[in-house]
C-alpha positions in Angstrom: 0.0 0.0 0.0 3.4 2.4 0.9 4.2 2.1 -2.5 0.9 3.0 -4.2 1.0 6.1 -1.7 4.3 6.8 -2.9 3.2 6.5 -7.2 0.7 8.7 -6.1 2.6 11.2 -4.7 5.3 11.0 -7.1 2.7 11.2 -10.1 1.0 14.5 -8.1 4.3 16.4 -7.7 5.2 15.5 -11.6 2.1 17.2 -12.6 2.9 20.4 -10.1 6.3 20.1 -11.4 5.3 20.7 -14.9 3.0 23.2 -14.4 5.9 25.1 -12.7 7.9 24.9 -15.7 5.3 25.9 -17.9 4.5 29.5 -15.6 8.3 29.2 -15.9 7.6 30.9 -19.3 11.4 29.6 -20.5 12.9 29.7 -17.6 12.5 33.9 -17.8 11.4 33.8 -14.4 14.0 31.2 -12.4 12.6 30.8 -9.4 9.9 29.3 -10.3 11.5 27.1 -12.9 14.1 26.3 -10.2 10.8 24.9 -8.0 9.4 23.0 -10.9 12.9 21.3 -11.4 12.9 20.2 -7.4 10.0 18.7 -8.0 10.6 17.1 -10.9 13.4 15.6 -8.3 11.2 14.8 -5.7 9.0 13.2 -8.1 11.3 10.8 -9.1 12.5 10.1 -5.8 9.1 8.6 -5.1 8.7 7.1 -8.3 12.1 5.1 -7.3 11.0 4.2 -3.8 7.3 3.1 -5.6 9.1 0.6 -7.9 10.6 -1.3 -5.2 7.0 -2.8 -5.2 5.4 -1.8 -8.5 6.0 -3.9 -11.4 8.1 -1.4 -13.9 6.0 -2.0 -16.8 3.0 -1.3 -14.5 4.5 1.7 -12.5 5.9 3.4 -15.3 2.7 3.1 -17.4 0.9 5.0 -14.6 3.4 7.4 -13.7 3.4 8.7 -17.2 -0.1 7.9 -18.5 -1.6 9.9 -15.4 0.7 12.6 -15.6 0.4 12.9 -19.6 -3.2 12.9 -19.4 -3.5 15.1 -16.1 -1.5 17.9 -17.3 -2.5 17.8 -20.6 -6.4 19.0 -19.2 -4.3 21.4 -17.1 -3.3 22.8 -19.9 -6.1 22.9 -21.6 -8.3 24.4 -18.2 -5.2 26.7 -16.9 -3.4 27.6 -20.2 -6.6 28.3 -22.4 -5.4 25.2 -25.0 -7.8 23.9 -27.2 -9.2 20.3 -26.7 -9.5 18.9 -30.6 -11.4 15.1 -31.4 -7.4 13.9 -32.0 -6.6 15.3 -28.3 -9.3 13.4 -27.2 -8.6 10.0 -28.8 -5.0 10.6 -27.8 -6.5 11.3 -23.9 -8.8 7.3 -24.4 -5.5 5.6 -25.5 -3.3 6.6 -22.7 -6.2 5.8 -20.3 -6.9 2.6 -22.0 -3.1 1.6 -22.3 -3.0 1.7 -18.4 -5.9 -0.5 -18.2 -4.2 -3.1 -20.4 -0.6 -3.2 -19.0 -2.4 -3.8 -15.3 -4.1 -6.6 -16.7 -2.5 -9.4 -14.7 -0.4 -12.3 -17.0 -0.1 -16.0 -15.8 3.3 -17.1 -16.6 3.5 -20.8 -17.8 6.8 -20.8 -15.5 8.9 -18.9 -13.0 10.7 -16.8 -14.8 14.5 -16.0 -12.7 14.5 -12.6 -11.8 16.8 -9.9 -13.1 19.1 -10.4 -10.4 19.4 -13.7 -11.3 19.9 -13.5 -14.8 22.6 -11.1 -13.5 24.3 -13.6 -11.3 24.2 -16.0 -13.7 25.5 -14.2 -16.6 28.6 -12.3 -15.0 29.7 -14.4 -11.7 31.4 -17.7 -13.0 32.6 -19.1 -10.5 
């Protein structure tokens, strides 16, 4: 559950992050770049600490598919962007490419993990 808290707050300070930058307006006034860039560290901070329970393939696709779609209506709310028809199909296949890398797989065997495949490859005893 720690983890999903910490995806969730990493994907949260990702969006704040890049709304910084964006009021930023080219870095022209720095402070406020300089706070969307500290986020953009603590952001990935949590991702880190998220994945040490998270799947990658299932972390990642969150982390970015909420993000991409949360801003992009921040931008389109906050910075007066226009929502087109391709905006919105682009806004259905993030959601629905979360959906379907959370789908859970059955492997047919236990697959070694990467530390193992590690091991194995470059200690030779």
């Amino acid at each position: 559950m720690r983890a999903w808290m910490q995806l969730v707050v990493a994907i949260g300070v990702e969006i704040l992050g890049t709304s910084l930058l964006k009021l930023s307006a080219g870095f022209t006034h720095p402070l406020i770049g300089i706070s969307g860039m500290f986020l953009y560290g603590l952001a990935i901070f949590s991702f880190s600490r998220a994945l040490s329970q998270i799947p990658l393939s299932v972390g990642y696709a969150m982390w970015a598919g909420a993000g991409t779609a949360v801003t992009g209506l921040i931008g389109i709310w906050a910075f007066g962007e226009v929502l087109t028809g391709v905006k919105m199909i682009g806004f259905i296949a993030i959601i629905a490419g979360v959906i379907l890398l959370n789908q859970p797989v059955k492997a047919s065997s236990p697959q070694p993990t990467a530390r193992q495949r590690w091991r194995t490859r470059f200690n030779r005893n």
